[in-house]
N, C-alpha and C positions, 0 to 999 in steps of 0.2 A: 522305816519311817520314824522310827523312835528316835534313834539318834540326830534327826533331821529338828525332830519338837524338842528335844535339847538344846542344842544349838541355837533355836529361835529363841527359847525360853532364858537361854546365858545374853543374847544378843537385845533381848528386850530390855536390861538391865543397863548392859556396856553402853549401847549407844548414847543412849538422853543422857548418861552419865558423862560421854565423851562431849556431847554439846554443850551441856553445863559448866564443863573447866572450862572451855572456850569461851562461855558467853552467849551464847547460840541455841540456847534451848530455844524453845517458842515464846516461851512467856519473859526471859529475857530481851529476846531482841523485840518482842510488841512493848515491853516499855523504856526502849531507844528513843531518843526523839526524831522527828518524819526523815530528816537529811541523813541521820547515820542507817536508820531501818531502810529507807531505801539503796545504800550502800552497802549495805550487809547483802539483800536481795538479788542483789546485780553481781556480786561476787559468787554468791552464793549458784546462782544461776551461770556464772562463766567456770564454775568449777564442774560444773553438771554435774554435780553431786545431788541423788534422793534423799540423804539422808538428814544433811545438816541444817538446820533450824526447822525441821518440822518434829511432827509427833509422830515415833517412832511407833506403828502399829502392827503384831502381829503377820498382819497381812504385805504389811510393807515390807518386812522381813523375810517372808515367806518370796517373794516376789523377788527381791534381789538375790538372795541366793541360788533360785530357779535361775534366774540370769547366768547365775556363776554357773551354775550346771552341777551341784552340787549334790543332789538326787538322785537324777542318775547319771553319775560315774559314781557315784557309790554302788547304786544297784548294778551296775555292771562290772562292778570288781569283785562283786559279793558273788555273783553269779559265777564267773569264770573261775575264783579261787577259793573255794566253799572253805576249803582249813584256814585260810590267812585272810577269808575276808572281812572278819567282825574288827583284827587287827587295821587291815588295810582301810578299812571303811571308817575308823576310830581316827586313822590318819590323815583321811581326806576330809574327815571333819574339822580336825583340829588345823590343816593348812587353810582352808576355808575360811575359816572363824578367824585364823589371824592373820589374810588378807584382806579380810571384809574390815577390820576392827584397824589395822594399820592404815588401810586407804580411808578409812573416815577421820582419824586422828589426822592424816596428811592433809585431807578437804579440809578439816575445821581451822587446821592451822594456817593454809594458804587466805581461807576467808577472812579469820583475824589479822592476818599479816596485812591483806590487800588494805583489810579496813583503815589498819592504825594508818598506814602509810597514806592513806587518799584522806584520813581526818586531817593528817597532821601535814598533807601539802607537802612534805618529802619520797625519795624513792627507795630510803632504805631504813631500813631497822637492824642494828646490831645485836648480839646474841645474847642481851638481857633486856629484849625489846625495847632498847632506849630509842628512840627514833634520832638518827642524825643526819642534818640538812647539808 
């Protein structure tokens, strides 16, 4: 379980930090004005992503990586290979953490994308988010 409150404790840090390059903490997108916050919201909510513009809590933390299953298959690799399991379990922390931390970066990115694109009334944005019509 220790390595489990690591992980949360690295991820409490990463995520609000990943929402903030984006623009997407909480406190940035509440002073959006109403037509762009509801557009953020609506993206936000088609990407089904939990983590992007809210407050990233502990608990919310704790709760998505139970999703991932993250827990146990650890405890269950610990179990079955007692020599290689602090190893193996170090590994399925660290794949964990950076698919949780890659697929948030990918949600936050698709949110921003939608956004700039549905602000700016075009369908695409080029690779230095210049938007072109």
């Amino acid at each position: 379980m220790l390595g489990v409150g690591t992980d949360v404790a690295i991820l409490l840090r990463l995520l609000p930090n990943i929402n903030e390059r984006f623009g997407l903490s909480p406190e940035q997108i509440e002073g959006l004005d109403a037509e762009t916050r509801r557009i953020v919201m609506l993206f936000v909510g088609s990407v089904g992503s939990t983590l992007v513009g809210r407050l990233v809590t502990r608990d919310l933390i704790v709760k998505v990586l139970m999703k991932m299953g993250v827990r146990v298959t650890t405890k269950g690799v610990v179990k079955f290979v007692p020599l290689l399991g602090q190893a193996l379990s170090a590994s399925i922390s660290f794949g964990a953490m950076k698919l949780l931390g890659n697929r948030h970066v990918d949600d936050c990115y698709e949110v921003a994308r939608r956004t700039l694109l549905r602000r700016a009334g075009s369908t695409h944005v080029d690779d230095h988010w210049k938007v072109v019509t």
